[in-house]
C-alpha positions in Angstrom: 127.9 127.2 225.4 126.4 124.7 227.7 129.0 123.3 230.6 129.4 120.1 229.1 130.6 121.7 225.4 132.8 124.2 227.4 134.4 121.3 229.6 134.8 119.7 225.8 135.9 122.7 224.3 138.7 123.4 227.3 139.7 119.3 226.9 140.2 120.1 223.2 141.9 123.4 223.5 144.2 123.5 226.6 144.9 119.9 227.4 145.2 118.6 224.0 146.6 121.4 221.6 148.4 123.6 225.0 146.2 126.5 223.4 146.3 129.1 226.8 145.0 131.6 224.5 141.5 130.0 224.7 141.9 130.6 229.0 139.8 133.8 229.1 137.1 132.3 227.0 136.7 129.5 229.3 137.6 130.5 233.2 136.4 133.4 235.0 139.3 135.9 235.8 139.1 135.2 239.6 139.3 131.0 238.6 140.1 129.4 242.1 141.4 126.0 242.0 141.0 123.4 245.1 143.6 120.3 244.8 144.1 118.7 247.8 144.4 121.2 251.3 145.8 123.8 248.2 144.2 126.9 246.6 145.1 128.1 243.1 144.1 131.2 241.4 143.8 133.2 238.4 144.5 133.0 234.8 148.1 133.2 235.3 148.0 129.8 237.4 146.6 128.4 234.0 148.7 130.1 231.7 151.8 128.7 233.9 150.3 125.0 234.5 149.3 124.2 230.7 152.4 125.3 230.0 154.4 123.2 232.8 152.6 120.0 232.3 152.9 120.0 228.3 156.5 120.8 228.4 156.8 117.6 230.7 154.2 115.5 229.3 154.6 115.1 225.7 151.8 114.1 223.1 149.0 114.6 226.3 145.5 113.4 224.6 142.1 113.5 226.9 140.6 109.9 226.3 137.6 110.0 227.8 135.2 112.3 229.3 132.5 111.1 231.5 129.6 113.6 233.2 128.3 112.6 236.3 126.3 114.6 237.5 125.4 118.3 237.0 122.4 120.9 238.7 122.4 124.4 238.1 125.5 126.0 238.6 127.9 122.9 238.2 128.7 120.3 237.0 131.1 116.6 238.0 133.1 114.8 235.7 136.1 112.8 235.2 138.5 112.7 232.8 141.3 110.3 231.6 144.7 111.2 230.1 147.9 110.0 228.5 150.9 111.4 227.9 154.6 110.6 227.4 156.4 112.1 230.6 160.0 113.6 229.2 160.8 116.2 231.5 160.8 116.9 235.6 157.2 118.0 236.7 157.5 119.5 239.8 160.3 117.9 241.5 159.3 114.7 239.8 162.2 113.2 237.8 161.5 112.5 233.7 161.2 109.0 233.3 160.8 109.0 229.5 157.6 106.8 229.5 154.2 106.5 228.7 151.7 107.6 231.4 148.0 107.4 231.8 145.8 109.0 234.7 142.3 109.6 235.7 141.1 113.0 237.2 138.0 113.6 239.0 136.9 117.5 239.0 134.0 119.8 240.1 133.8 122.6 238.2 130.9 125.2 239.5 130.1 127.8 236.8 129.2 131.6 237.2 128.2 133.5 234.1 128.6 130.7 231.7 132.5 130.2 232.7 133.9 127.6 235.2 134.2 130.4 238.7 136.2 127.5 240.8 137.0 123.8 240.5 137.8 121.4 243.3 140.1 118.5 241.3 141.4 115.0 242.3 144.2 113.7 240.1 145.9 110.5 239.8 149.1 112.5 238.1 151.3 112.5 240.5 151.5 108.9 241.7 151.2 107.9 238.4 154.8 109.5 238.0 155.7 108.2 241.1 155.1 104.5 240.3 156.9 105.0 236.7 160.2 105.8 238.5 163.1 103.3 238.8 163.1 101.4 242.2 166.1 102.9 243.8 168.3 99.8 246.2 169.8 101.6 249.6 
């Protein structure tokens, strides 16, 4: 599968349908995820984060894709989601409304499965600025 169709088929799979089954078919087994000054690794911290944002962000659909650029072993894209955000994400109080952000991610690939992505993601102030203002 080129990149591209595997970034597709990992848009189609885990983000839209929660399918964490399809993990191994997509991410190498030592997967390292770069957000912010943090490190993430392994299948496990996929299994666990598919799981934690769909049970807190209902009805979560990919709307667009866009590939920016790509060489040899990887590949930059950016994707745009929606969701309905029902339950606490991460200390993040439910605010029972619709959401939409934009992530930016690098993904480099060894042996035809992403190795380690470096993402950007508007998530978290977009649950921020969905929250009542609070009077002191």
């Amino acid at each position: 599968m080129k990149k591209q169709e595997l970034i597709q088929y990992a848009a189609q799979e885990l983000m839209n349908k929660g399918n964490i089954d399809v993990i191994p078919e997509i991410f190498n087994p030592s997967y390292v995820a770069h957000a912010g000054n943090k490190k993430y690794s392994g299948h496990e911290f996929l299994r666990r984060w598919t799981k934690q944002l769909h049970k807190a962000i209902t009805e979560i659909k990919v709307q667009h894709l866009d590939f920016l650029m790509e060489d040899e072993n990887s590949i930059t894209w950016q994707r745009s989601l929606s969701g309905k955000h029902l339950k606490d994400l991460r200390g993040i109080p439910a605010s029972g409304k619709k959401v939409r952000w934009t992530e930016m991610v690098v993904s480099r690939f060894q042996k035809d499965m992403i190795a380690e992505e470096w993402v950007v993601s508007e998530l978290a102030g977009e649950l921020m600025l969905r929250q009542p203002i609070q009077n002191h």
